[in-house]
GUVEXMAR-270573 format. One record per residue: residue in one letter; y, x, z of N, C-alpha, C, CB in turn. Coordinates in steps of 0.1 Angstrom, whole numbers, padded with zeros to 4 digits, always signed. Glycine has a CB too. Layout:
% GUVEXMAR-270573
aYXZYXZYXZYXZ...
***
This chain:
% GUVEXMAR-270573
x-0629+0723-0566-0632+0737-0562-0622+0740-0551-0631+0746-0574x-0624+0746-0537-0618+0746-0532-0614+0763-0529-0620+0736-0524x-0602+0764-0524-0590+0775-0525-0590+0778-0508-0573+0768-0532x-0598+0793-0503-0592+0792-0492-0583+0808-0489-0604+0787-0479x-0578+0802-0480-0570+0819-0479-0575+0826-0469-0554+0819-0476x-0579+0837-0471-0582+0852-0459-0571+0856-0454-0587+0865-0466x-0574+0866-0443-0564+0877-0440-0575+0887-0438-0553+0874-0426x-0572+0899-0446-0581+0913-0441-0574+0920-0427-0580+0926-0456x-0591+0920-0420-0589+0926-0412-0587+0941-0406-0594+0920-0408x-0591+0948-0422-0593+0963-0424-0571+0966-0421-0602+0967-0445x-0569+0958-0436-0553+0965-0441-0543+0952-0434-0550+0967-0463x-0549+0939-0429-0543+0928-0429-0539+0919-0438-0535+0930-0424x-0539+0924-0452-0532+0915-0464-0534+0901-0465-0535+0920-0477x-0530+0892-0470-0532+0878-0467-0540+0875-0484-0515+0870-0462x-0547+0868-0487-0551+0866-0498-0553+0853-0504-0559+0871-0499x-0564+0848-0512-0567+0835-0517-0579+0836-0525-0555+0829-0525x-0586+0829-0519-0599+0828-0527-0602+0814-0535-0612+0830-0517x-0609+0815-0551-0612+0799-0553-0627+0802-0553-0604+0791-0568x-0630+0794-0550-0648+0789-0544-0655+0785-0558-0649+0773-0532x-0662+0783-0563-0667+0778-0572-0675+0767-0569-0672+0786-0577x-0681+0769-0556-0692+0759-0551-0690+0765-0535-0711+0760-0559x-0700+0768-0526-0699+0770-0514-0693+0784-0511-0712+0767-0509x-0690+0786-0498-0684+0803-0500-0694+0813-0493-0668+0806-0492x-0691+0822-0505-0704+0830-0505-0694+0849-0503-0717+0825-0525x-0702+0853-0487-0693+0866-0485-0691+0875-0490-0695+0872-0479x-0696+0877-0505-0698+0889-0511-0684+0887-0523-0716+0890-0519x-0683+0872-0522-0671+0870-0532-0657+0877-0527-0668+0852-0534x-0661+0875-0509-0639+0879-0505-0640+0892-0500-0629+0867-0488x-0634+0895-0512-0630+0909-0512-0617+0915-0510-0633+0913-0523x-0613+0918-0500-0594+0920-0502-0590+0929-0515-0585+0930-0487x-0580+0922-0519-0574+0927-0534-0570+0942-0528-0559+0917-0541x-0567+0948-0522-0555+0953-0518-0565+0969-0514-0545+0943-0503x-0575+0964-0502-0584+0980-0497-0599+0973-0502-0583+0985-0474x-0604+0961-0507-0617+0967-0510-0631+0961-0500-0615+0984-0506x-0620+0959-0486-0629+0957-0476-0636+0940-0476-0620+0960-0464x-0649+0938-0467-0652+0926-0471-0650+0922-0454-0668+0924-0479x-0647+0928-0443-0640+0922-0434-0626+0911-0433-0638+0932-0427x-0633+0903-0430-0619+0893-0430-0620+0883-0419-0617+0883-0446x-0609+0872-0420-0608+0859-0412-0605+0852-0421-0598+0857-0400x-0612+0840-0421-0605+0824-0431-0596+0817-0422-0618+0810-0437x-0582+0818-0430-0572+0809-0419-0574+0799-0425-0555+0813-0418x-0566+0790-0417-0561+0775-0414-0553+0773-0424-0554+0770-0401x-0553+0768-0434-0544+0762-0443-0540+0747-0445-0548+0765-0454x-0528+0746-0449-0522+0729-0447-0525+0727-0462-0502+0725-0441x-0531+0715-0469-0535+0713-0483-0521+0711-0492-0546+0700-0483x-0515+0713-0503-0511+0709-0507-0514+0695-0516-0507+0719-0508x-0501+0688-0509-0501+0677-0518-0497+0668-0525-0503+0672-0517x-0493+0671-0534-0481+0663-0542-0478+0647-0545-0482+0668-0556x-0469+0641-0538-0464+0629-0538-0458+0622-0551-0456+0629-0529x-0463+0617-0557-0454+0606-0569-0444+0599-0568-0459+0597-0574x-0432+0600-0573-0423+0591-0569-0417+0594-0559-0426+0581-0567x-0417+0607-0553-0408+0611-0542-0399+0621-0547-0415+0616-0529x-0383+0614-0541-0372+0616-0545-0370+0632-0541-0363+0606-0539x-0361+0639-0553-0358+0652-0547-0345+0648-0543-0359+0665-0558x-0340+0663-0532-0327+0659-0528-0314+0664-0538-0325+0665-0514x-0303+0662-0531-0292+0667-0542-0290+0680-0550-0281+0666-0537x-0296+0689-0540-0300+0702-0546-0310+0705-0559-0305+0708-0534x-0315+0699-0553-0331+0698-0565-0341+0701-0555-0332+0712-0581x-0340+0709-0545-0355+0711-0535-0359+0697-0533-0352+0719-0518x-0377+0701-0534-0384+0689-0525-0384+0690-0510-0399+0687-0529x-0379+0702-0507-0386+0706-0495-0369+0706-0489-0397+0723-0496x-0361+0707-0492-0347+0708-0485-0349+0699-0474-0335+0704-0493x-0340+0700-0468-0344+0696-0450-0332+0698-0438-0356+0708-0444x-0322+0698-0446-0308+0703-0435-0300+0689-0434-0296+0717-0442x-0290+0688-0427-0286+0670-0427-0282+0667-0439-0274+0663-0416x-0282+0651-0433-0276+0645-0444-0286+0648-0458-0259+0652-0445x-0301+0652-0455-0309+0655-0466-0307+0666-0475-0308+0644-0473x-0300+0673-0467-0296+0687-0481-0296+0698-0473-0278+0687-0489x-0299+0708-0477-0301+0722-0470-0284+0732-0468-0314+0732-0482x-0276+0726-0474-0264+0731-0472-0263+0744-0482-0261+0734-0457x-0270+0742-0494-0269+0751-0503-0262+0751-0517-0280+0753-0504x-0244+0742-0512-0235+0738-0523-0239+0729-0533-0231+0748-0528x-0250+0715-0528-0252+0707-0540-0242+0705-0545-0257+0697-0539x-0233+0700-0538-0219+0695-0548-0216+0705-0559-0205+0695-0539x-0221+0717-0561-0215+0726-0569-0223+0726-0581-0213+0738-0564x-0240+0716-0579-0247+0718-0591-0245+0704-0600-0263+0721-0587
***
């Protein structure tokens, strides 16, 4: 089932729809005003890798040199 995300174009809010089967307009409704104006953004899929190392911090996502975001691993 796939997951896409809106942005309303009434209030702007950003949202998330899950599909059941095809997408159908009556489903995306912004949480927020109600409205059924919107845009479907571009989303990057998430995807989870097995066996990939976290860094010293514990983030998967850390990213600063030396592999660490500079957020005092040494201290954990």
């Amino acid at each position: 089932m796939p997951m896409y995300e809106y942005s309303c174009k009434q209030c702007g809010a950003l949202y998330d729809v899950l599909h059941k089967g095809r997408e159908i307009p009556e489903d995306v409704k912004c949480p927020a005003c109600h409205s059924n104006e919107y845009a479907r953004l571009f989303s990057a899929p998430g995807i989870l890798v097995h066996g990939s190392q976290t860094m010293q911090c514990g983030k998967r996502s850390c990213a600063g040199e030396n592999g660490c975001c500079g957020c005092n691993a040494e201290d954990k």
